[in-house]
C-alpha positions as CSV (number, residue, x, y, z in Angstrom):
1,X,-65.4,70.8,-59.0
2,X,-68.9,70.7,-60.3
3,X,-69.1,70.4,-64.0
4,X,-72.6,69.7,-66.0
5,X,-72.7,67.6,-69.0
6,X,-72.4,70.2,-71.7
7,X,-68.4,70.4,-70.4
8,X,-67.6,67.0,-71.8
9,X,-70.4,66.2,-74.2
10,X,-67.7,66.6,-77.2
11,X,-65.5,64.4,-75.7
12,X,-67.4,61.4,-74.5
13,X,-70.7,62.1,-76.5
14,X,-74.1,63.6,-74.8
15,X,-75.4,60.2,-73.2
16,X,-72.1,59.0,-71.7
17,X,-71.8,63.1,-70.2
18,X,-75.0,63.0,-69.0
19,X,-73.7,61.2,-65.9
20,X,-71.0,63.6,-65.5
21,X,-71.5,65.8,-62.5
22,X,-67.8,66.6,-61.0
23,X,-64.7,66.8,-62.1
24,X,-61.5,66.3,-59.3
25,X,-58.4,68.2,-60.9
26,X,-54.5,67.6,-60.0
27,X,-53.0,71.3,-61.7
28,X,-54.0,73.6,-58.2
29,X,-55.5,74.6,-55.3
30,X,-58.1,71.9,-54.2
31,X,-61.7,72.7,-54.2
32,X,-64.4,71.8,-51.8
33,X,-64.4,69.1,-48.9
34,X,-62.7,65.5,-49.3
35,X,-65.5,62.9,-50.3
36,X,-65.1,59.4,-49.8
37,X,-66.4,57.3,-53.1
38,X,-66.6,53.5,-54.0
39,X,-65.4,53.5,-57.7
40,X,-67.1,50.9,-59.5
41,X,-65.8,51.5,-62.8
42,X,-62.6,53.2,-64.7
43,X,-62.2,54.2,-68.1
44,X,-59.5,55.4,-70.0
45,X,-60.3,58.3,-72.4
46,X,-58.6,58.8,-75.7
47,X,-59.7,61.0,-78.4
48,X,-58.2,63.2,-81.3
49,X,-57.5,67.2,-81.1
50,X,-57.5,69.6,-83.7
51,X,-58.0,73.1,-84.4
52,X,-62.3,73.6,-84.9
53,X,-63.0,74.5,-88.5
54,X,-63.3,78.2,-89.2
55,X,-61.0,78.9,-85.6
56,X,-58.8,82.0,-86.1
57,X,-56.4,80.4,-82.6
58,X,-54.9,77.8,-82.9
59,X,-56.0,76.1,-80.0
60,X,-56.6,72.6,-80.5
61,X,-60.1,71.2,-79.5
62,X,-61.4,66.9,-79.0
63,X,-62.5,66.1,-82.1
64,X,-66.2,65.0,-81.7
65,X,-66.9,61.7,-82.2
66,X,-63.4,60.4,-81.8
67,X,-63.2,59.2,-78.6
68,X,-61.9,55.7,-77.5
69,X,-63.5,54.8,-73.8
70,X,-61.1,51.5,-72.9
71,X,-61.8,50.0,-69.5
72,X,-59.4,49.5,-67.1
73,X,-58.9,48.1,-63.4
74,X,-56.9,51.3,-62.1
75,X,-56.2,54.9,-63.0
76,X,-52.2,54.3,-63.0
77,X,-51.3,57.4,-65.7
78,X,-49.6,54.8,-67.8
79,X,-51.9,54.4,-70.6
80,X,-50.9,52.2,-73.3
81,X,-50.5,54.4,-77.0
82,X,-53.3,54.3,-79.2
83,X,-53.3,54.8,-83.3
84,X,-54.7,58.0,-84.2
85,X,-55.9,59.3,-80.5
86,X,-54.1,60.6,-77.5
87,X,-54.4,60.3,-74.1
88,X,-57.1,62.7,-72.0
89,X,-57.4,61.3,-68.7
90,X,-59.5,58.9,-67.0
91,X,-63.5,58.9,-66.7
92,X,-64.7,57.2,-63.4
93,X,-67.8,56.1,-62.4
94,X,-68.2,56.2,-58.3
95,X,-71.2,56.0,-55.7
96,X,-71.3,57.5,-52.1
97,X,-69.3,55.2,-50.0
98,X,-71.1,54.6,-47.3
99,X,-69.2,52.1,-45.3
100,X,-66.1,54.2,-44.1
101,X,-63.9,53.7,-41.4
102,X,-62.4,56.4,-39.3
């Protein structure tokens, strides 16, 4: 799914969103055709959530500036716990594989 960087800039900060261009999601129908990617980098993403001062919901929001980016070697959905953050999911950096095999 295409996203632009104004979708994540709270949660990984404008530069780091800037690079952002897709989004692949696991909660429905799939969208668009398959792509094949090289990863060449993996981070876990953890930040805080709260309500947004002045909200009259109370749906919770990432709390701007609170994001931990911790590098790992896979995307395994068994992130370690972290003081004061939570788990959000996984930011990966890919490139257009270009060498696949049939």
């Amino acid at each position: 799914m295409k996203v632009g960087p104004e979708d994540y800039a709270d949660l990984v900060g404008r530069e780091r969103a800037a690079g952002i261009g897709f989004r692949e999601e696991h909660h429905g129908e799939a969208e668009g055709a398959p792509t094949s990617l090289r990863v060449t980098a993996i981070d876990e993403v953890h930040c805080r959530y709260a309500v947004p001062p002045g909200s009259t919901d109370s749906v919770h929001y990432p709390v701007a500036g609170s994001t931990v980016l911790v590098p790992v070697e896979e995307a395994d959905g068994w992130a370690a716990a972290r003081p004061d953050v939570r788990f959000s999911g996984y930011l990966v950096t890919a490139e257009p594989a270009t060498d696949v095999r049939s």
